[in-house]
C-alpha positions as CSV (number, residue, x, y, z in Angstrom):
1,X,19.8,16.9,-9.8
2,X,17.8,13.7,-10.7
3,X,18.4,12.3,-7.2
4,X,16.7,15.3,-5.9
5,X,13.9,14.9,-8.1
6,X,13.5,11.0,-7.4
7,X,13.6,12.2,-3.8
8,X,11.1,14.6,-4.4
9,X,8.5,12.5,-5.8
10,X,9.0,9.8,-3.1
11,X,8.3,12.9,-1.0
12,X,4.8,13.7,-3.1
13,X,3.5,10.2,-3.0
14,X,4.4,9.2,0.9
15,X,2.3,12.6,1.7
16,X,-0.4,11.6,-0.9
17,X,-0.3,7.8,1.4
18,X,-0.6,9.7,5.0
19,X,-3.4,11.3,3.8
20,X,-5.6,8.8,2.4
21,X,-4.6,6.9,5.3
22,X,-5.8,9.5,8.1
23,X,-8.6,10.1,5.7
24,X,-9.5,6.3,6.2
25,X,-8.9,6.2,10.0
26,X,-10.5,9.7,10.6
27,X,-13.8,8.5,12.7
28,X,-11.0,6.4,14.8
29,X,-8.8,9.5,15.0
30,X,-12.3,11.9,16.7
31,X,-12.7,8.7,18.9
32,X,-8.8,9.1,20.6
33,X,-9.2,13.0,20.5
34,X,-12.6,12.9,22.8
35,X,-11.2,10.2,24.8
36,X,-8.3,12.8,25.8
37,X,-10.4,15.8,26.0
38,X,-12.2,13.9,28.3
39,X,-9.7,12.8,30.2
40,X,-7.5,16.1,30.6
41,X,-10.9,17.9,31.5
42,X,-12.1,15.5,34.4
43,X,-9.1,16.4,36.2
């Protein structure tokens, strides 16, 4: 029962560091996205 708590707030705080880190890299993130809109759509 305590591993799965230990697990669980490993869990909590790797989500809490992908989302500060896409929040960080978001204007890079809109970049990719148009360059692939752009691309599927010239086809």
């Amino acid at each position: 029962m305590e591993l799965f708590l230990i697990l669980k707030i490993i869990f909590i705080i790797g989500v809490m560091i992908a989302l500060y880190a896409i929040a960080r890299n978001l204007d890079i993130i809109k970049i990719i996205l148009v360059y692939w809109k752009d691309l599927i759509l010239r086809k």
